[in-house]
Biotite code that builds the C-alpha atoms (Angstrom):
import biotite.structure as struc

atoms = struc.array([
    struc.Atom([16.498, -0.216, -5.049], chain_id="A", res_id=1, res_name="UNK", atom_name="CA", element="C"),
    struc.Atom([12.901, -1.395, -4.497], chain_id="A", res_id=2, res_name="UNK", atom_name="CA", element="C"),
    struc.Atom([10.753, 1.500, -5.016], chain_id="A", res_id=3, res_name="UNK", atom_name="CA", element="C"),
    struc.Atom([7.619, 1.671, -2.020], chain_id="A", res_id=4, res_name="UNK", atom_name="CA", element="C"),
    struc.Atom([4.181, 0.739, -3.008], chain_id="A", res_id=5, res_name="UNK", atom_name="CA", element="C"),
    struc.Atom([2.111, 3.004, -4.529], chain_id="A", res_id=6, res_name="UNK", atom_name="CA", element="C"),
    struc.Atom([-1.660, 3.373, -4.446], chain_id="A", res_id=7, res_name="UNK", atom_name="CA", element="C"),
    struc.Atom([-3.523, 1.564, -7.171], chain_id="A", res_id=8, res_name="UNK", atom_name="CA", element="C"),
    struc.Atom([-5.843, 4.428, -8.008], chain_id="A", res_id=9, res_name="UNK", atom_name="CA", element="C"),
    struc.Atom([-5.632, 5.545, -11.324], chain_id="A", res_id=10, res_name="UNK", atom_name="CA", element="C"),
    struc.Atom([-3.123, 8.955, -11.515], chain_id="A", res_id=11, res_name="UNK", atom_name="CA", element="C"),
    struc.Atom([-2.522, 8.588, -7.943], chain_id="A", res_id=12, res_name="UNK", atom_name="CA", element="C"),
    struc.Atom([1.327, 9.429, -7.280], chain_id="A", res_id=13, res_name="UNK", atom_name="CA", element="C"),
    struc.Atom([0.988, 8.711, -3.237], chain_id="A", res_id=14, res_name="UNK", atom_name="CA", element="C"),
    struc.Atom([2.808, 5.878, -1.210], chain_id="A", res_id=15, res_name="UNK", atom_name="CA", element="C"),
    struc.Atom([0.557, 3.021, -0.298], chain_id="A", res_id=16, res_name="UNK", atom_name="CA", element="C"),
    struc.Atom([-0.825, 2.489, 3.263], chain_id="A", res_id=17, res_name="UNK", atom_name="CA", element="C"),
    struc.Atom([-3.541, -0.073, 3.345], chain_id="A", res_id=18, res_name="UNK", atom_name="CA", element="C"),
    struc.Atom([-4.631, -2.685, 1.269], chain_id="A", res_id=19, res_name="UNK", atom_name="CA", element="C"),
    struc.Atom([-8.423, -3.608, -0.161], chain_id="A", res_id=20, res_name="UNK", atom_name="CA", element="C"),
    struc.Atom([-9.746, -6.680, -0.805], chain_id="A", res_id=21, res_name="UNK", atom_name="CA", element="C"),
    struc.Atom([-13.540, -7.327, -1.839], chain_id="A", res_id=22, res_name="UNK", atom_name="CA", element="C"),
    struc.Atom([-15.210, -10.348, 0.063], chain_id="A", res_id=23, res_name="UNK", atom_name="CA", element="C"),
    struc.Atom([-17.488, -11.383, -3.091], chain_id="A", res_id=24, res_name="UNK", atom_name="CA", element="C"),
    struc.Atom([-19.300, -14.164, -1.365], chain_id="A", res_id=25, res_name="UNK", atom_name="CA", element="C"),
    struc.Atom([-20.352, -12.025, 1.572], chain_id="A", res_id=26, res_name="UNK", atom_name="CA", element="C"),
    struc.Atom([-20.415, -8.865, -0.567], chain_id="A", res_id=27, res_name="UNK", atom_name="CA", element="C"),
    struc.Atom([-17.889, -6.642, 1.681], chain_id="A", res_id=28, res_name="UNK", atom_name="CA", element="C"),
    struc.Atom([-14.762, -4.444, 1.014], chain_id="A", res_id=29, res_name="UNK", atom_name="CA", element="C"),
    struc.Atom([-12.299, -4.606, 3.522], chain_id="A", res_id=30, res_name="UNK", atom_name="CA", element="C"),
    struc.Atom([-9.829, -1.742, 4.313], chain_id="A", res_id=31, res_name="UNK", atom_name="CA", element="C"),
    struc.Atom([-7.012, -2.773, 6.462], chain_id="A", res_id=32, res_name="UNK", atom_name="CA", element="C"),
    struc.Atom([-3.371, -1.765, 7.011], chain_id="A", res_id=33, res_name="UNK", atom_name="CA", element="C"),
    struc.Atom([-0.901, -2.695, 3.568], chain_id="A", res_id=34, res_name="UNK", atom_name="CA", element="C"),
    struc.Atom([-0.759, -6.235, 3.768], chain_id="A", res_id=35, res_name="UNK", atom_name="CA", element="C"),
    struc.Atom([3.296, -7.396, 3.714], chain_id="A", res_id=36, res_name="UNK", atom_name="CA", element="C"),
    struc.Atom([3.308, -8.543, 0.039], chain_id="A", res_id=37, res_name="UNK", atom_name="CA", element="C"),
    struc.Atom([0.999, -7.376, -3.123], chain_id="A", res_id=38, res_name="UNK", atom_name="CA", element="C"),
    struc.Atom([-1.163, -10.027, -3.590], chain_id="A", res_id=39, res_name="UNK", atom_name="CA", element="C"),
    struc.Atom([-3.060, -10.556, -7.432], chain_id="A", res_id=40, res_name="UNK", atom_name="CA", element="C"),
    struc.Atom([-6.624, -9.789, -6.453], chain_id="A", res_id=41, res_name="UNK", atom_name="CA", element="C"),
    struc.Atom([-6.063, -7.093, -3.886], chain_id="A", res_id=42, res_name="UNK", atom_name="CA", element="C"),
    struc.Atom([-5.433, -3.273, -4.111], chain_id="A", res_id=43, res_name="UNK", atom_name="CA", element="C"),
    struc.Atom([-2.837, -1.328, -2.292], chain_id="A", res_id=44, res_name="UNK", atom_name="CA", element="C"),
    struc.Atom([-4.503, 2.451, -1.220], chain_id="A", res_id=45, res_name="UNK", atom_name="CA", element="C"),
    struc.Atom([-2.780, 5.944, 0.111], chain_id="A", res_id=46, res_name="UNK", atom_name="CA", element="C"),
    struc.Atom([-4.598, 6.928, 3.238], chain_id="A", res_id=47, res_name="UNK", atom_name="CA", element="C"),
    struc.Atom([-6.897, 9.619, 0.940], chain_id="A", res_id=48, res_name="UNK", atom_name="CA", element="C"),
    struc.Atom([-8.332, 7.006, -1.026], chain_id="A", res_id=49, res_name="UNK", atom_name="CA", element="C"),
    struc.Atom([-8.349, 3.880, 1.672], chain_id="A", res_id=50, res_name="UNK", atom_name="CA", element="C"),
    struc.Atom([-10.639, 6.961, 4.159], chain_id="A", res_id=51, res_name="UNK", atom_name="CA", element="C"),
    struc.Atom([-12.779, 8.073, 1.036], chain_id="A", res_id=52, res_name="UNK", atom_name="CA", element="C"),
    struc.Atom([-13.884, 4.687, -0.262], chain_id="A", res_id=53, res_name="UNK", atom_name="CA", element="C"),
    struc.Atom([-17.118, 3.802, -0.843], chain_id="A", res_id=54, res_name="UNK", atom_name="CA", element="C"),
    struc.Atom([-18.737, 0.051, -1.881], chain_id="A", res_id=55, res_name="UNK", atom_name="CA", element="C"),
    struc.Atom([-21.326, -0.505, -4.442], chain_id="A", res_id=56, res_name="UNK", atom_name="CA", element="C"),
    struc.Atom([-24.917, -0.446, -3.741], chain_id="A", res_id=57, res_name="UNK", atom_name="CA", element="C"),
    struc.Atom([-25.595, -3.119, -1.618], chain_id="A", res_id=58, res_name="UNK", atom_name="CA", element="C"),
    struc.Atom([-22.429, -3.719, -0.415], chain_id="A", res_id=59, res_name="UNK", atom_name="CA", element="C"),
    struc.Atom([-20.776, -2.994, 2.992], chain_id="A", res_id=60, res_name="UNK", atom_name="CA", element="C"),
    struc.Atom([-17.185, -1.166, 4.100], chain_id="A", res_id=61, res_name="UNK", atom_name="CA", element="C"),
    struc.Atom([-14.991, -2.890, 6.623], chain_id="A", res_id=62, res_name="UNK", atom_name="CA", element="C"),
    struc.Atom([-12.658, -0.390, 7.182], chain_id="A", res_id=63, res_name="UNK", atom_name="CA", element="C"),
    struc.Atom([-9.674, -0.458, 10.089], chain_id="A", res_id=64, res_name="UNK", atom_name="CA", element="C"),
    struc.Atom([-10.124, 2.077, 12.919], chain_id="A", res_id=65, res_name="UNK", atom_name="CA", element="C"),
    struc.Atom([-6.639, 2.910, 13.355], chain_id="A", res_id=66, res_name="UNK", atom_name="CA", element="C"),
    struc.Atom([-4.389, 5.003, 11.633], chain_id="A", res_id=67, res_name="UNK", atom_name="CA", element="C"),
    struc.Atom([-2.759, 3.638, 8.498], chain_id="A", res_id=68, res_name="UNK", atom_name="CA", element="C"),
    struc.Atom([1.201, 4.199, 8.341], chain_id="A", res_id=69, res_name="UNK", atom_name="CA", element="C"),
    struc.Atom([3.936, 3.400, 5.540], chain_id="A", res_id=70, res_name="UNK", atom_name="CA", element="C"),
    struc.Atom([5.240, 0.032, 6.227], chain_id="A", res_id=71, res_name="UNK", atom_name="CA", element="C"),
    struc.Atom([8.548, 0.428, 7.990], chain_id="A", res_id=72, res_name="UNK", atom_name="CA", element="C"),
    struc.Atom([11.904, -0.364, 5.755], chain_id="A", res_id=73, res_name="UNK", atom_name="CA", element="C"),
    struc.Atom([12.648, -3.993, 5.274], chain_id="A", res_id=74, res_name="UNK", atom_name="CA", element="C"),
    struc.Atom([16.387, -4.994, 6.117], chain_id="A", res_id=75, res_name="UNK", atom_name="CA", element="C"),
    struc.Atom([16.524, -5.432, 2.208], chain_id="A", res_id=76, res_name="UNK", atom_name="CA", element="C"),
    struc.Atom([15.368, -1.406, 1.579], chain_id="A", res_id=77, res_name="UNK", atom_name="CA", element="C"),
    struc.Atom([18.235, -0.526, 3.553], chain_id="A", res_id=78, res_name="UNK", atom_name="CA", element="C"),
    struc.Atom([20.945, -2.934, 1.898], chain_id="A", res_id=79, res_name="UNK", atom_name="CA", element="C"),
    struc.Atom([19.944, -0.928, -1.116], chain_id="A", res_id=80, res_name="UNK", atom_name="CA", element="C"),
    struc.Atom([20.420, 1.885, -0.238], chain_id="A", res_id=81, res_name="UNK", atom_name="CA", element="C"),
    struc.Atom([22.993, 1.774, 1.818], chain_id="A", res_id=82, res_name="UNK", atom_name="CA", element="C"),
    struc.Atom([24.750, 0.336, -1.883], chain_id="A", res_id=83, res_name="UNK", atom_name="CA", element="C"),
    struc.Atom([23.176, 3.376, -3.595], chain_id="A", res_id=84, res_name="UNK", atom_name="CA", element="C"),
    struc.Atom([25.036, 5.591, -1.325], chain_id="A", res_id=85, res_name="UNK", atom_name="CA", element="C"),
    struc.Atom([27.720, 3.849, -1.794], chain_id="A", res_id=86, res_name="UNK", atom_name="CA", element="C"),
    struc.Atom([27.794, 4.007, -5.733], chain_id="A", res_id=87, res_name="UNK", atom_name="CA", element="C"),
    struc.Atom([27.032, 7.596, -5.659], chain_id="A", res_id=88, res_name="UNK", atom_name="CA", element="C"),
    struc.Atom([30.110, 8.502, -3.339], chain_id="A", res_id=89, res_name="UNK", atom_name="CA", element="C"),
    struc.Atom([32.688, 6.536, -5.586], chain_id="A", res_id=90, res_name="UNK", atom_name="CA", element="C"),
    struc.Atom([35.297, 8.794, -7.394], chain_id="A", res_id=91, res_name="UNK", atom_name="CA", element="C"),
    struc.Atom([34.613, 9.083, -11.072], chain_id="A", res_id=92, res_name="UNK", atom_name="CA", element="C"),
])
């Protein structure tokens, strides 16, 4: 079974629930609900971090307005663990 997202920061056990991505040509970091995939150049953030970030000097915060929630379960999470369930209950 997939395991959910977890937040980029360094030490930082927490589920992921928003997703940064730095705007270098226009100098901005934008903090927005956990895009659906993890992307190379992007960072995936527990609500903590994602409401305590701050930009370097210079640089400005986009940051959504809303609250940020775990992504539900996809149809595959549940296949899995519907199985794992399944494995676990099986006579020895």
């Amino acid at each position: 079974m997939r395991s959910p997202r977890r937040c980029s920061r360094n030490g930082c056990p927490r589920q992921a629930v928003a997703t940064l991505t730095y705007v270098y040509n226009e100098s901005t970091a934008v903090v927005g609900p956990l895009a659906a995939f993890a992307e190379p150049h992007t960072y995936d953030l527990c609500e903590q971090h994602a409401r305590s970030l701050t930009a370097p000097r210079g640089w400005d915060v986009v940051r959504h307005e809303g609250e940020f929630e775990p992504p539900p379960p996809t149809t595959d999470d549940l296949v899995a663990l519907a199985e794992a369930v399944r494995e676990a209950a099986r006579p020895a």
